[in-house]
mmCIF file of the N, C-alpha and C atoms, coordinates in Angstrom:
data_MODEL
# 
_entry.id   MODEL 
# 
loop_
_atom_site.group_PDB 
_atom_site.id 
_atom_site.type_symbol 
_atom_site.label_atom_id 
_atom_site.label_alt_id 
_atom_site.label_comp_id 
_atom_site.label_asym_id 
_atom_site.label_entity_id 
_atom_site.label_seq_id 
_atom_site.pdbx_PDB_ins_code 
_atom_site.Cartn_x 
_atom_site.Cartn_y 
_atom_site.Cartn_z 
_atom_site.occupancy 
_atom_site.B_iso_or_equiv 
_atom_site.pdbx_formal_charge 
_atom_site.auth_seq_id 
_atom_site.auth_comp_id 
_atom_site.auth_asym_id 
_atom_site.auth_atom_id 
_atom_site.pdbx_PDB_model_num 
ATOM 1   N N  . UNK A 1 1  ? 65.921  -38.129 81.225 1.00 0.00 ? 1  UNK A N  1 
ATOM 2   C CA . UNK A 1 1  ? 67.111  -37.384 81.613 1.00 0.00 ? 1  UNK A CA 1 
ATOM 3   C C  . UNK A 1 1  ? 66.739  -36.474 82.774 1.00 0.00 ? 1  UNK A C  1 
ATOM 4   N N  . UNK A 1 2  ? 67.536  -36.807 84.182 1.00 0.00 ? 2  UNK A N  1 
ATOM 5   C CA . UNK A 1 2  ? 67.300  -35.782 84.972 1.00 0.00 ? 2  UNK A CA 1 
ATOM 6   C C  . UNK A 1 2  ? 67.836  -34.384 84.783 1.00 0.00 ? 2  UNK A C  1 
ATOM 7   N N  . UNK A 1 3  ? 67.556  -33.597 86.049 1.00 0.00 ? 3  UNK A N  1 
ATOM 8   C CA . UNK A 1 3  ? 67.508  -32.098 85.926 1.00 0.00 ? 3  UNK A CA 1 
ATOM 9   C C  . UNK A 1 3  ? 69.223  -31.734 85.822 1.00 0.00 ? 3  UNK A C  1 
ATOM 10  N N  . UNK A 1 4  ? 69.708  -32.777 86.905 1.00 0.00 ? 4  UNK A N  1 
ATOM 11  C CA . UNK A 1 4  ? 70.987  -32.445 86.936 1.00 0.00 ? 4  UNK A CA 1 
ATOM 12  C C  . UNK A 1 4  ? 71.987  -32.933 85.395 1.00 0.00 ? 4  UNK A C  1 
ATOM 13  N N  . UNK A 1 5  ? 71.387  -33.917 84.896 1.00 0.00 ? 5  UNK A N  1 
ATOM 14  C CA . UNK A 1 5  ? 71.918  -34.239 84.008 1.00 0.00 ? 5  UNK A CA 1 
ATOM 15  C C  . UNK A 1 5  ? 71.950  -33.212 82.713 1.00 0.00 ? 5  UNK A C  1 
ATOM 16  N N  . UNK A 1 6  ? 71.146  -32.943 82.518 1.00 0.00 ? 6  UNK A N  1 
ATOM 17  C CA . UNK A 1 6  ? 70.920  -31.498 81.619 1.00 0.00 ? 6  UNK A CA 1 
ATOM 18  C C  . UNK A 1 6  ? 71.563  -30.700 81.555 1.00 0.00 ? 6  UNK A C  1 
ATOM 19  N N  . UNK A 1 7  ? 71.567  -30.066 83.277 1.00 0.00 ? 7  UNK A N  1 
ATOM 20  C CA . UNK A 1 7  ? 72.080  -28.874 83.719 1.00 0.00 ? 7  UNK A CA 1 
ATOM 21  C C  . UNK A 1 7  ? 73.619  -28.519 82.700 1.00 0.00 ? 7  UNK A C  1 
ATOM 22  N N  . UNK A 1 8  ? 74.857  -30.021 83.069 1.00 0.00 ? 8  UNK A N  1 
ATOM 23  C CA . UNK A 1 8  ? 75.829  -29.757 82.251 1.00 0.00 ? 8  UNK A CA 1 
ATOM 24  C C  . UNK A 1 8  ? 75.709  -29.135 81.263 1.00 0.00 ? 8  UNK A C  1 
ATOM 25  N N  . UNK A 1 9  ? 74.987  -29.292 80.392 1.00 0.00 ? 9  UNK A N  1 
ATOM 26  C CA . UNK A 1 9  ? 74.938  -28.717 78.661 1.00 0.00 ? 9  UNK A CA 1 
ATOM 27  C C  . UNK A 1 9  ? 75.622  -27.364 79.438 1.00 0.00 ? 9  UNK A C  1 
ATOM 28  N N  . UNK A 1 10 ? 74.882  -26.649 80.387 1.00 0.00 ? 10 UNK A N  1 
ATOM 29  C CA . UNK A 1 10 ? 74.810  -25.022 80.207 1.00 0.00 ? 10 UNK A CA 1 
ATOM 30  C C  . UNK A 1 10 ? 76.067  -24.688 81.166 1.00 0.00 ? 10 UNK A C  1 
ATOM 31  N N  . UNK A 1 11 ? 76.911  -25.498 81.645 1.00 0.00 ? 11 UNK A N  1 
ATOM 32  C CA . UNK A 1 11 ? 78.265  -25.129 82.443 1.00 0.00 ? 11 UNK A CA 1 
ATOM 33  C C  . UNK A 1 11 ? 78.641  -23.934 81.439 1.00 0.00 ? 11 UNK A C  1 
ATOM 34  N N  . UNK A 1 12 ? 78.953  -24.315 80.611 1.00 0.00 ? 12 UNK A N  1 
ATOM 35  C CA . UNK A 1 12 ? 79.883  -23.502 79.152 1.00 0.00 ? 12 UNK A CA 1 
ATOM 36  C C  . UNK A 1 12 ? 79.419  -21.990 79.612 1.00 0.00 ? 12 UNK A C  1 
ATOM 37  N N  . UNK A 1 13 ? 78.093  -21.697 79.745 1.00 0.00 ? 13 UNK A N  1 
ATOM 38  C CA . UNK A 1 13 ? 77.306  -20.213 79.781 1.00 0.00 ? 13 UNK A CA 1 
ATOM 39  C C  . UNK A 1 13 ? 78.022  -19.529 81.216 1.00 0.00 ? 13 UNK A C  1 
ATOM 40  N N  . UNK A 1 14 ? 78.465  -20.584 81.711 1.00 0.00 ? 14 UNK A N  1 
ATOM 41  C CA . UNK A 1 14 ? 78.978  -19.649 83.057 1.00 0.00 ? 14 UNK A CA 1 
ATOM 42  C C  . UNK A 1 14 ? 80.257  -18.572 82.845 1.00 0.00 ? 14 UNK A C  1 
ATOM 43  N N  . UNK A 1 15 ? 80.960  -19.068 81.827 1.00 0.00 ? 15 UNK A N  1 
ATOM 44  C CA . UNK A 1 15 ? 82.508  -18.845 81.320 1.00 0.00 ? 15 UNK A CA 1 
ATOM 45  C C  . UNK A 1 15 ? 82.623  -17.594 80.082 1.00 0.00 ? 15 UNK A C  1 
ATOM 46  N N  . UNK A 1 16 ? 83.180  -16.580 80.403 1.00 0.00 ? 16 UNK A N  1 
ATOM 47  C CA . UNK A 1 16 ? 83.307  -15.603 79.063 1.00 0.00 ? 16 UNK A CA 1 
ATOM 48  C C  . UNK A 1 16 ? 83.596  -16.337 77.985 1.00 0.00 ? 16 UNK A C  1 
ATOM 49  N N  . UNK A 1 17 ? 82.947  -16.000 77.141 1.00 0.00 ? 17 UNK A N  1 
ATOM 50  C CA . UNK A 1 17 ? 83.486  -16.098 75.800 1.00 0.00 ? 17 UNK A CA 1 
ATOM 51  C C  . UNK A 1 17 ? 83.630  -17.692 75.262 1.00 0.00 ? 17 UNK A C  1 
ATOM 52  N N  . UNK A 1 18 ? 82.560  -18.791 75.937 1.00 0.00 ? 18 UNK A N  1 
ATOM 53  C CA . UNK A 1 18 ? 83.118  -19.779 75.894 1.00 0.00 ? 18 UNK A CA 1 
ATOM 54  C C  . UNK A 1 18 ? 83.467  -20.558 74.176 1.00 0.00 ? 18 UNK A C  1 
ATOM 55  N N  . UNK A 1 19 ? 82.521  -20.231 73.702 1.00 0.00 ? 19 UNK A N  1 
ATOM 56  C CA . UNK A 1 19 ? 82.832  -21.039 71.838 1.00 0.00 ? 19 UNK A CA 1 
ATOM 57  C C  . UNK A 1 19 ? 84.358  -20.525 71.133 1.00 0.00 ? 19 UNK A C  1 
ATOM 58  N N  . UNK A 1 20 ? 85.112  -19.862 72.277 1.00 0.00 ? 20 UNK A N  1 
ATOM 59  C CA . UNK A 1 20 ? 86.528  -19.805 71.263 1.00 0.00 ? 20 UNK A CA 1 
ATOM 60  C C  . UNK A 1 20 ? 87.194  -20.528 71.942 1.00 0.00 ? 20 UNK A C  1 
ATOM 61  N N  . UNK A 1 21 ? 88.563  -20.816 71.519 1.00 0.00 ? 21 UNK A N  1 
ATOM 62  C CA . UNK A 1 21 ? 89.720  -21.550 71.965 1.00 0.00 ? 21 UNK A CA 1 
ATOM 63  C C  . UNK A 1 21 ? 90.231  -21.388 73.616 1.00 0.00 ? 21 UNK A C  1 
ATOM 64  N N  . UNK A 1 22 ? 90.152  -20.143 73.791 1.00 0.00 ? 22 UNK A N  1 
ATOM 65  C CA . UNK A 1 22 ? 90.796  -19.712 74.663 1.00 0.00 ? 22 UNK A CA 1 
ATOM 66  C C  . UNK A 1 22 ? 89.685  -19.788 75.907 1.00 0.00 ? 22 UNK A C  1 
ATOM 67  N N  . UNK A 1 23 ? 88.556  -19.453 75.785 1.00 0.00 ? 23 UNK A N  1 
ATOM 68  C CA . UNK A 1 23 ? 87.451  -19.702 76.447 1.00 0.00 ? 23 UNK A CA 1 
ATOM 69  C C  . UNK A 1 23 ? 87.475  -21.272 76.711 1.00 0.00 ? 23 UNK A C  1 
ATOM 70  N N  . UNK A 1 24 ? 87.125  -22.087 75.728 1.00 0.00 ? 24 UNK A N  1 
ATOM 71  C CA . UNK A 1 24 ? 87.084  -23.236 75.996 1.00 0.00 ? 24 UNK A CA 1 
ATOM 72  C C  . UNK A 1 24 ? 87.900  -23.881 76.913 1.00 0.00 ? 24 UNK A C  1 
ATOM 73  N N  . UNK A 1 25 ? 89.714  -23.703 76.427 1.00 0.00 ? 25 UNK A N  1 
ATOM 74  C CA . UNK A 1 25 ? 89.741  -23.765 77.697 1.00 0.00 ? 25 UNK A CA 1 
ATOM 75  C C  . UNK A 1 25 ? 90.262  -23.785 78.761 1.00 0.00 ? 25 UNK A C  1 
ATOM 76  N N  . UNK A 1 26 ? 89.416  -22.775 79.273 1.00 0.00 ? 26 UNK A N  1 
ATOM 77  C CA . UNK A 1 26 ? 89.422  -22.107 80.674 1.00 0.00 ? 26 UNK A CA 1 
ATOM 78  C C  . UNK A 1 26 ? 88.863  -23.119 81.605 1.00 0.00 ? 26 UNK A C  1 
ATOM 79  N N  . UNK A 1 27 ? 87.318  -23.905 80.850 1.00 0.00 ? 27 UNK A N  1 
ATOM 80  C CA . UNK A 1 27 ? 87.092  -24.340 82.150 1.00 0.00 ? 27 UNK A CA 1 
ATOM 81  C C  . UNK A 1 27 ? 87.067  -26.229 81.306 1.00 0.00 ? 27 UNK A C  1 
ATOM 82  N N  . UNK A 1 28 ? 88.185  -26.531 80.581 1.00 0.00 ? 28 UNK A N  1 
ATOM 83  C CA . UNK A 1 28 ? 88.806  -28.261 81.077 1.00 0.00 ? 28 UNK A CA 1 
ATOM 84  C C  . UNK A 1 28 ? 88.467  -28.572 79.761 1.00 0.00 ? 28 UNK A C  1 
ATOM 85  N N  . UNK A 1 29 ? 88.265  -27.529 78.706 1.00 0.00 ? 29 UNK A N  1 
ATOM 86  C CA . UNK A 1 29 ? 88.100  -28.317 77.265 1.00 0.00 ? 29 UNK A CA 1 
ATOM 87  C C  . UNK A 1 29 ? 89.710  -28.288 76.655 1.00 0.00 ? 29 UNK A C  1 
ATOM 88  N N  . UNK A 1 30 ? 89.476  -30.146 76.166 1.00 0.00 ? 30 UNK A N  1 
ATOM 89  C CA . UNK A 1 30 ? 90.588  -30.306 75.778 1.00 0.00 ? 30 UNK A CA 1 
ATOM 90  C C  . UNK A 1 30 ? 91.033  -31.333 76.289 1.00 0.00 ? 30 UNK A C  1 
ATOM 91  N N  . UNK A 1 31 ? 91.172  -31.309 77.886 1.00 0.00 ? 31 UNK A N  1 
ATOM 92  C CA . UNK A 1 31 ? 92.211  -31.996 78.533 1.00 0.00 ? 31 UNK A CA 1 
ATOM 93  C C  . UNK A 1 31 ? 92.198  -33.498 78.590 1.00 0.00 ? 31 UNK A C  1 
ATOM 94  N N  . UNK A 1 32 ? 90.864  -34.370 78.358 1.00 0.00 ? 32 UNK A N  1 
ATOM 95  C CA . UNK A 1 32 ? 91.022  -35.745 78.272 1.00 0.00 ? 32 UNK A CA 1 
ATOM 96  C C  . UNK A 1 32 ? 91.990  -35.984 76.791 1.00 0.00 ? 32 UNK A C  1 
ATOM 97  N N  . UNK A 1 33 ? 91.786  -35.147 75.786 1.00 0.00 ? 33 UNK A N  1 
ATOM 98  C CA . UNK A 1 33 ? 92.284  -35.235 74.545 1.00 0.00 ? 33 UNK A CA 1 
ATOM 99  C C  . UNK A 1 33 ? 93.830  -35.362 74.499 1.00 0.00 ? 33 UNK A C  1 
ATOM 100 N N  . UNK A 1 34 ? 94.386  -34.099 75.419 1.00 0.00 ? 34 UNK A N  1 
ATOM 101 C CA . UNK A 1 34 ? 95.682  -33.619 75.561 1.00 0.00 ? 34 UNK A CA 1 
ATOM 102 C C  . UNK A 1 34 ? 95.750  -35.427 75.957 1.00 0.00 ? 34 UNK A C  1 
ATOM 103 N N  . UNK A 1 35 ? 95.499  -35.408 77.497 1.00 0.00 ? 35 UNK A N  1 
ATOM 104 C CA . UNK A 1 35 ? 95.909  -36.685 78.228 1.00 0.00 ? 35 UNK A CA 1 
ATOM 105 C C  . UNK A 1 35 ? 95.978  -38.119 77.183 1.00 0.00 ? 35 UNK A C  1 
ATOM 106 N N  . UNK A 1 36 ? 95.204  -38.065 76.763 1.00 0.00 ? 36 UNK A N  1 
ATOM 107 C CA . UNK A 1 36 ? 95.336  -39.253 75.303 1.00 0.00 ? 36 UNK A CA 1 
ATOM 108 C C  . UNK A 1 36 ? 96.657  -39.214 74.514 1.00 0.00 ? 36 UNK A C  1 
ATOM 109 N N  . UNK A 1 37 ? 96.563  -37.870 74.323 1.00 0.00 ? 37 UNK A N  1 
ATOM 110 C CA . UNK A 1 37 ? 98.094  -38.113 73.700 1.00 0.00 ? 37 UNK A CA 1 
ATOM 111 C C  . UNK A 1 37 ? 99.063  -37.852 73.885 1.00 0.00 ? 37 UNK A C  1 
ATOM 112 N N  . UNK A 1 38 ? 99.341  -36.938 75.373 1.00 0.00 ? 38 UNK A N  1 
ATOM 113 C CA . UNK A 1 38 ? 101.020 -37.081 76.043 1.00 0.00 ? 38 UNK A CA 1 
ATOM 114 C C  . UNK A 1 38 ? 100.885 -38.371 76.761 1.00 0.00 ? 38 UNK A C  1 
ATOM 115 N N  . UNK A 1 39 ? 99.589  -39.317 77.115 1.00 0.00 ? 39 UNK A N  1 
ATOM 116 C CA . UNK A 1 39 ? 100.527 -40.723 77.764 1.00 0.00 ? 39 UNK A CA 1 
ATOM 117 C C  . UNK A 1 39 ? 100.482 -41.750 76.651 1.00 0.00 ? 39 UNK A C  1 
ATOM 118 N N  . UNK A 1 40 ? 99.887  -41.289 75.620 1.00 0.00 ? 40 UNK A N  1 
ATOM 119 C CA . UNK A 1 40 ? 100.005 -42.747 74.568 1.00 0.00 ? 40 UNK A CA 1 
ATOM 120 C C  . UNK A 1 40 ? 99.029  -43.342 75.333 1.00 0.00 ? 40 UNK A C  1 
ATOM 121 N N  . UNK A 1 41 ? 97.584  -43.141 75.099 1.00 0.00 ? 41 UNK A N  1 
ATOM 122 C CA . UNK A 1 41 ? 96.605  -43.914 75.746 1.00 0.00 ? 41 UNK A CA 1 
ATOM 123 C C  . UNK A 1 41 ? 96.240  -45.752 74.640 1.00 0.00 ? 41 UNK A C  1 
ATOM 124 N N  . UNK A 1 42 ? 96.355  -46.485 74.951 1.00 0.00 ? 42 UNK A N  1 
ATOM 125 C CA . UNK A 1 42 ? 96.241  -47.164 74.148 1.00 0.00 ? 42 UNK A CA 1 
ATOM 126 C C  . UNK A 1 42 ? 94.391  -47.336 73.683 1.00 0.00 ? 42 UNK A C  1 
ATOM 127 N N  . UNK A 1 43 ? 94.213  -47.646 72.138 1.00 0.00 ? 43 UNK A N  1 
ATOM 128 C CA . UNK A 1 43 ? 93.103  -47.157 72.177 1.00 0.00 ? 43 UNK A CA 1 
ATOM 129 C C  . UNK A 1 43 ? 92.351  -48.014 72.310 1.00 0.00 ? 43 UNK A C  1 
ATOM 130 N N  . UNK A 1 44 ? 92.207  -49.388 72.871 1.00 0.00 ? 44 UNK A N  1 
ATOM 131 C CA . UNK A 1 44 ? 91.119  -50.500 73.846 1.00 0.00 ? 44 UNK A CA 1 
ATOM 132 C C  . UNK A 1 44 ? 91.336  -49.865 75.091 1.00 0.00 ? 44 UNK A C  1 
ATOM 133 N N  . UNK A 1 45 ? 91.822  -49.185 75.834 1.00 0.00 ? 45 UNK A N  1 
ATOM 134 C CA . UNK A 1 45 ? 91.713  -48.715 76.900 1.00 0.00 ? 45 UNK A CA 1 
ATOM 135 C C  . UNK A 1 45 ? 90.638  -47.283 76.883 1.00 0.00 ? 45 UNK A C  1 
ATOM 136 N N  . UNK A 1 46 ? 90.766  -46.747 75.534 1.00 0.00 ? 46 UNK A N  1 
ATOM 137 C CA . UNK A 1 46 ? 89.614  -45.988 75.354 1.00 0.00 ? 46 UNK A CA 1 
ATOM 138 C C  . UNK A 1 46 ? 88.172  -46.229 74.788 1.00 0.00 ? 46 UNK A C  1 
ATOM 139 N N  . UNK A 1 47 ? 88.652  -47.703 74.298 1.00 0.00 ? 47 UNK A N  1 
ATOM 140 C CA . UNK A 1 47 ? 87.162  -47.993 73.655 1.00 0.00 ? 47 UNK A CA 1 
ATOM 141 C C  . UNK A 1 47 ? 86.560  -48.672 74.620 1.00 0.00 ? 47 UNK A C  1 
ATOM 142 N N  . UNK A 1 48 ? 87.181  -49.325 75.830 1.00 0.00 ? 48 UNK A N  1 
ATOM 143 C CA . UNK A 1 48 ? 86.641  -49.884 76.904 1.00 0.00 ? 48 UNK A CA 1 
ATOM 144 C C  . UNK A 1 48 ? 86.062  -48.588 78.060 1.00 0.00 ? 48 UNK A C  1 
ATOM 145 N N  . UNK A 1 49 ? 87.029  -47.497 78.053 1.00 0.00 ? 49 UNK A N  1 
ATOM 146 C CA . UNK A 1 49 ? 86.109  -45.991 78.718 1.00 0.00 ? 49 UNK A CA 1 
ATOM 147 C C  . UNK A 1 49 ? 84.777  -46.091 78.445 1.00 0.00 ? 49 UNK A C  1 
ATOM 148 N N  . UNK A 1 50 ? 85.098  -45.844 77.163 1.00 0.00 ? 50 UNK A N  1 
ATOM 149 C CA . UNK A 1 50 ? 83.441  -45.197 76.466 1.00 0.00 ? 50 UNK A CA 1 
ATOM 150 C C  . UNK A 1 50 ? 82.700  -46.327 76.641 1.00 0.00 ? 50 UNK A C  1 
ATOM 151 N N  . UNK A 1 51 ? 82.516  -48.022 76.511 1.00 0.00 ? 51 UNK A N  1 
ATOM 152 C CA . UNK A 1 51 ? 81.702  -48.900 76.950 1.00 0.00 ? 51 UNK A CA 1 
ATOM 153 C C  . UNK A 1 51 ? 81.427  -48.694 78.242 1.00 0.00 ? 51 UNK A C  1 
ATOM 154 N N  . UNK A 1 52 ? 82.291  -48.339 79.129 1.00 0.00 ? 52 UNK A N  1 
ATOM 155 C CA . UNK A 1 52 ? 81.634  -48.781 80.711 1.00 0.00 ? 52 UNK A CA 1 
ATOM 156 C C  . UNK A 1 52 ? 81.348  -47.444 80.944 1.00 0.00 ? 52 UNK A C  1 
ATOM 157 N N  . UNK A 1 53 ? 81.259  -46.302 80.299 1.00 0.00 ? 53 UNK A N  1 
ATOM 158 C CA . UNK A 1 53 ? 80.308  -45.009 80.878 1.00 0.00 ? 53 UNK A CA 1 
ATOM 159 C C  . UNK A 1 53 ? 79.119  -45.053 79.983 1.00 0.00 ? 53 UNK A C  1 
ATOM 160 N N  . UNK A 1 54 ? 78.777  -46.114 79.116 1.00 0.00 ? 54 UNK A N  1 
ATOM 161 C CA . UNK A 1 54 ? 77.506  -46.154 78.510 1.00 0.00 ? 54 UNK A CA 1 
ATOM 162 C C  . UNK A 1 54 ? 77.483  -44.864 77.867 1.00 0.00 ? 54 UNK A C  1 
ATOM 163 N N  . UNK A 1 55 ? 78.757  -44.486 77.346 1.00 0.00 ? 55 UNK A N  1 
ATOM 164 C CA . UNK A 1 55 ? 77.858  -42.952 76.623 1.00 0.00 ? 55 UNK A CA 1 
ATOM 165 C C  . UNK A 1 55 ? 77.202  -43.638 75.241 1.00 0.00 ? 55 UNK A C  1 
ATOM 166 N N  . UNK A 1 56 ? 77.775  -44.115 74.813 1.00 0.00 ? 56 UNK A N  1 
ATOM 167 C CA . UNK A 1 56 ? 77.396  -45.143 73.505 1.00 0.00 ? 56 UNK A CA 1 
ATOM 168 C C  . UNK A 1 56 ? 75.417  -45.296 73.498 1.00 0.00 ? 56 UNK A C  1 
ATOM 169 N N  . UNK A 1 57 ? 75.318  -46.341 74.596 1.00 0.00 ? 57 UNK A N  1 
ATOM 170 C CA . UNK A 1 57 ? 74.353  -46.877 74.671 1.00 0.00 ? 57 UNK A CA 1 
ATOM 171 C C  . UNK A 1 57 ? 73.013  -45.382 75.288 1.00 0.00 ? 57 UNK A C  1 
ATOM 172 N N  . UNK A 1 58 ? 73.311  -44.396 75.898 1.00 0.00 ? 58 UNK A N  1 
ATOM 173 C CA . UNK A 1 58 ? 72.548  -42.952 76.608 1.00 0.00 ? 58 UNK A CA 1 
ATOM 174 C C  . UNK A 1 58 ? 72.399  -42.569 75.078 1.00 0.00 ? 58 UNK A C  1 
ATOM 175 N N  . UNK A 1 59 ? 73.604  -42.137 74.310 1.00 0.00 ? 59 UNK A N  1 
ATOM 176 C CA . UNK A 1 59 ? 73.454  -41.184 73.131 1.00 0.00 ? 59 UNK A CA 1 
ATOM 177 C C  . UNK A 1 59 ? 72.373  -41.688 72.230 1.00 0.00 ? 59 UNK A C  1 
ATOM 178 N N  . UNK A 1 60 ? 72.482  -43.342 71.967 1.00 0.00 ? 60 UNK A N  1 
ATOM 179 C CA . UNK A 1 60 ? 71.179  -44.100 70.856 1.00 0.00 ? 60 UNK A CA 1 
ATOM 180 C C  . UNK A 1 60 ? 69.863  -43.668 71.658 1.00 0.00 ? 60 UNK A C  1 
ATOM 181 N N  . UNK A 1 61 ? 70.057  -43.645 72.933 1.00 0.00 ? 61 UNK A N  1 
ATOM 182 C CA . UNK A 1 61 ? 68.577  -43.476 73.368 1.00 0.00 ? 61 UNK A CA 1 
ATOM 183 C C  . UNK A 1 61 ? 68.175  -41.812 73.247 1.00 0.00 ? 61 UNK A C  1 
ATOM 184 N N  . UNK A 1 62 ? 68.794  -40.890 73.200 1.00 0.00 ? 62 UNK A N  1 
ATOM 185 C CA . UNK A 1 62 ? 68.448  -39.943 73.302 1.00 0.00 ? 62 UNK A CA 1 
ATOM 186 C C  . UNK A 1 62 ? 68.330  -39.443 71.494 1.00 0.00 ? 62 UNK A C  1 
ATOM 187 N N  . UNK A 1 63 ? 68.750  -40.162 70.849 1.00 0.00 ? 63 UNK A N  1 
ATOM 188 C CA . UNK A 1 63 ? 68.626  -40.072 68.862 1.00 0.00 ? 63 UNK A CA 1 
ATOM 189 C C  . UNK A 1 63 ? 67.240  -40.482 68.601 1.00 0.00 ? 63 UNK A C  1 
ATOM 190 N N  . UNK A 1 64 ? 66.603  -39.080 67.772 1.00 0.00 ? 64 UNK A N  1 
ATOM 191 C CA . UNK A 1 64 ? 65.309  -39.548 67.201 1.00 0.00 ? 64 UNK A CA 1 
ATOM 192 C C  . UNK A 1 64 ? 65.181  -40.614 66.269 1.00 0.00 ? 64 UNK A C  1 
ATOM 193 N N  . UNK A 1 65 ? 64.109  -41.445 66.537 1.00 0.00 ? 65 UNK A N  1 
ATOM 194 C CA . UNK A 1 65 ? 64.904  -42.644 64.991 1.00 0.00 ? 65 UNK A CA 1 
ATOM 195 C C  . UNK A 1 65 ? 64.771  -42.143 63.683 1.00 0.00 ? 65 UNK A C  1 
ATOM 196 N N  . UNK A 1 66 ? 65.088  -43.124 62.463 1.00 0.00 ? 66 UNK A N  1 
ATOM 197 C CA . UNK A 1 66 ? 65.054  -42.688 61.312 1.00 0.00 ? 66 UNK A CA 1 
ATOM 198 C C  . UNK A 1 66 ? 66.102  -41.393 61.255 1.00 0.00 ? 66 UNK A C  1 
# 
């Protein structure tokens, strides 16, 4: 995992108060969620997202085994 890739985790620290509601969000938590469900996302259109950004396949690699 590069440097920049990391870095995200700590966006959140930039933002007051980020672990509450209102903090969160300030800076975009939420909004793929919202968007899912004011357009009626159909959900192969989301299970095909998550295949072609490989988060699936990054997250197993980054899981200790066992």
């Amino acid at each position: 995992m590069s440097y920049e890739q990391n870095f995200v985790l700590f966006e959140a620290l930039k933002h007051e108060r980020p672990w509450t509601l209102e903090g969160y969000r300030k800076f975009g938590g939420y909004e793929a969620w919202e968007a899912v469900l004011r357009d009626k996302t159909p959900r192969e259109k989301i299970i095909d997202e998550v295949k072609a950004s490989d988060f699936a396949a990054g997250a197993a690699q980054r899981s200790p085994p066992g």
